[in-house]
C-alpha positions in Angstrom: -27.7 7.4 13.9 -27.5 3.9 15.5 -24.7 2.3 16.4 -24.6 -1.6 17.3 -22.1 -5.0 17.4 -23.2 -7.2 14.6 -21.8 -9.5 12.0 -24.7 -9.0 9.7 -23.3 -8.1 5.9 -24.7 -6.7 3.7 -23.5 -7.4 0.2 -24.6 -4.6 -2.3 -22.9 -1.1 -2.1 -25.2 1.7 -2.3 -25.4 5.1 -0.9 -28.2 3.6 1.4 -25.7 0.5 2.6 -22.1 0.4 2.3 -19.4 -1.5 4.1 -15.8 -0.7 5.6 -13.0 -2.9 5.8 -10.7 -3.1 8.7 -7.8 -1.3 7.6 -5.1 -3.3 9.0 -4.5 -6.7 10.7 -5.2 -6.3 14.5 -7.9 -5.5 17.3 -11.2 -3.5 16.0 -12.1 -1.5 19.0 -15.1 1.1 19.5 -14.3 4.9 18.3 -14.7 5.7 22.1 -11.5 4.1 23.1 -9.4 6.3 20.8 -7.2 8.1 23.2 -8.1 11.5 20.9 -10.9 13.8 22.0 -11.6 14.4 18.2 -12.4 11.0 17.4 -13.5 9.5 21.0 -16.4 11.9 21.2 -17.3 11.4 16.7 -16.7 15.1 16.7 -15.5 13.7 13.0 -17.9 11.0 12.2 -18.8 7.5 13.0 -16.6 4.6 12.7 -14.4 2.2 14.4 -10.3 2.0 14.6 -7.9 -0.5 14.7 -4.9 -1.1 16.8 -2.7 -2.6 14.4 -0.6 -5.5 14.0 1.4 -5.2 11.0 3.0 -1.6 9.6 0.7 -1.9 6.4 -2.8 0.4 5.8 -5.0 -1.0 2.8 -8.0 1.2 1.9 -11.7 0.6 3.6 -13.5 1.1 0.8 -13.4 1.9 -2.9 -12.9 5.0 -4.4 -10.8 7.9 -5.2 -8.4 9.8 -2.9 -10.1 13.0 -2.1 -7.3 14.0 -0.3 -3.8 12.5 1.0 -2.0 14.5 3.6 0.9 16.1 2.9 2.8 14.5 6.3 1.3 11.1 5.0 -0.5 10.0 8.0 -4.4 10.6 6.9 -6.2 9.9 4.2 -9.9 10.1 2.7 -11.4 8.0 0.0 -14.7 9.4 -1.6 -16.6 6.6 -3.1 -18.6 7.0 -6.3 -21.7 7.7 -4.2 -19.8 10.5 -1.9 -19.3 8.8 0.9 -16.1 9.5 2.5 -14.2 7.9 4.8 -10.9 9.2 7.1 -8.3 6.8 7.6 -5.8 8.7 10.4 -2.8 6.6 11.1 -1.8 7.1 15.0 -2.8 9.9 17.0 -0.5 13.0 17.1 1.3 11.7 14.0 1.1 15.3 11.8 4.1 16.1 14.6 6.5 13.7 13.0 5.9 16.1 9.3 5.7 12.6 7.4 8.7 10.9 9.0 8.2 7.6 9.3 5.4 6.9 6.2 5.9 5.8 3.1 2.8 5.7 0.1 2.9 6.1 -3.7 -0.1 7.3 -3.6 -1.6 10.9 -4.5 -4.5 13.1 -4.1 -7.0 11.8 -7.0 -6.0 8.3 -7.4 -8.6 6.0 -7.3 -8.2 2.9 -4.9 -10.1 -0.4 -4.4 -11.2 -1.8 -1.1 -8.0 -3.4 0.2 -5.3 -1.4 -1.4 -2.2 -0.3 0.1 -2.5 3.2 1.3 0.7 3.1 3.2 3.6 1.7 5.2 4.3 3.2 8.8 7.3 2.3 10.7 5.9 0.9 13.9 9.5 1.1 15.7 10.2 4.7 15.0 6.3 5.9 16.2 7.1 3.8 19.2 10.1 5.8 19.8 8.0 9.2 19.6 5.6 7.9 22.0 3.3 7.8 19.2 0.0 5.7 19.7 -0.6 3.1 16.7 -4.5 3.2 17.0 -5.7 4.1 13.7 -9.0 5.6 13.0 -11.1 4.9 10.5 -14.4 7.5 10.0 -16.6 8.2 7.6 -16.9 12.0 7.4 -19.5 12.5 5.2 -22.4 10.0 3.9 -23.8 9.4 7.4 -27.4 11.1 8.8 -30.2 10.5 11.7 -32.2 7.3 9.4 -28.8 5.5 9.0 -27.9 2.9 11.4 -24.0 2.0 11.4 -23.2 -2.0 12.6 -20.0 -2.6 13.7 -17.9 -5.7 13.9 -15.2 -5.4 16.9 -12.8 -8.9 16.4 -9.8 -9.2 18.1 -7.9 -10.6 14.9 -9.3 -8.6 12.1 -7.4 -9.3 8.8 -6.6 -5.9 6.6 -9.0 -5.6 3.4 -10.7 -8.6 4.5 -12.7 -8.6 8.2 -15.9 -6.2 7.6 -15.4 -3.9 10.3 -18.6 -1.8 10.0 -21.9 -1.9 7.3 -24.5 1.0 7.4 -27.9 1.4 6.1 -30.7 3.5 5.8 -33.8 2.3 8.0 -36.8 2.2 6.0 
């Protein structure tokens, strides 16, 4: 798989192309600069994350919520085609045992690109020593003939800014 920094969108949503939102207002950076082994070195997936500027987390993608965590800090969306995609809110945050989230949401609800997923309450992560980067990976859907684009902005805008579009190279 090939990653790359690219604005190029691509507008139908197959399970050869698909495209991921950023998932909340703020800086898209590379997966590398996640200060968390696990994600810096993709031992999850390929994807981006986003250090956020607002408390809110909207969905990347549609589909349905394969599974919400129990401490309310991770989530993953399965789309109709079975992709799915990880959105982790901070690093270290399953310490905190859900303090500091709030989300309605629950496992097998469906979700559409741009959807709340939840709130976090930046102050009280600060106070932990928490960092805010969220990242955002798709765990399944990816192999060798797809090539992932990414889109790192400094002002990304949550359910709006394309943050990364894959395809399968012919």
């Amino acid at each position: 798989m090939q990653a790359n920094n690219s604005n190029h969108v691509y507008e139908d949503q197959t399970q050869d192309k698909f495209q991921l939102v950023t998932v909340a207002d703020g800086e898209i950076i590379r997966l590398e600069e996640v200060p968390d082994p696990v994600f810096s070195e993709k031992m999850v997936g390929e994807g981006f994350a986003v250090i956020p500027t607002t408390e809110e987390v909207v969905a990347p993608i549609s589909g349905k919520l394969y599974q919400v965590a129990d401490n309310l800090h991770a989530y993953v969306i399965e789309t109709k085609e079975g992709v799915e995609v990880l959105v982790h809110i901070g690093i270290n945050t399953i310490s905190l045992h859900g303090k500091g989230f709030q989300t309605e949401l629950k496992t097998g609800m469906s979700v559409t690109k741009g959807d709340r997923l939840a709130i976090f309450d930046r102050s009280y992560l600060e106070e932990k020593d928490i960092s805010l980067v969220i990242p955002v990976v798709v765990i399944k859907g990816l192999d060798d003939e797809t090539t992932a684009t990414m889109n790192y902005v400094k002002n990304g805008i949550a359910g709006d800014t394309i943050a990364m579009c894959t395809f399968k190279e012919d």
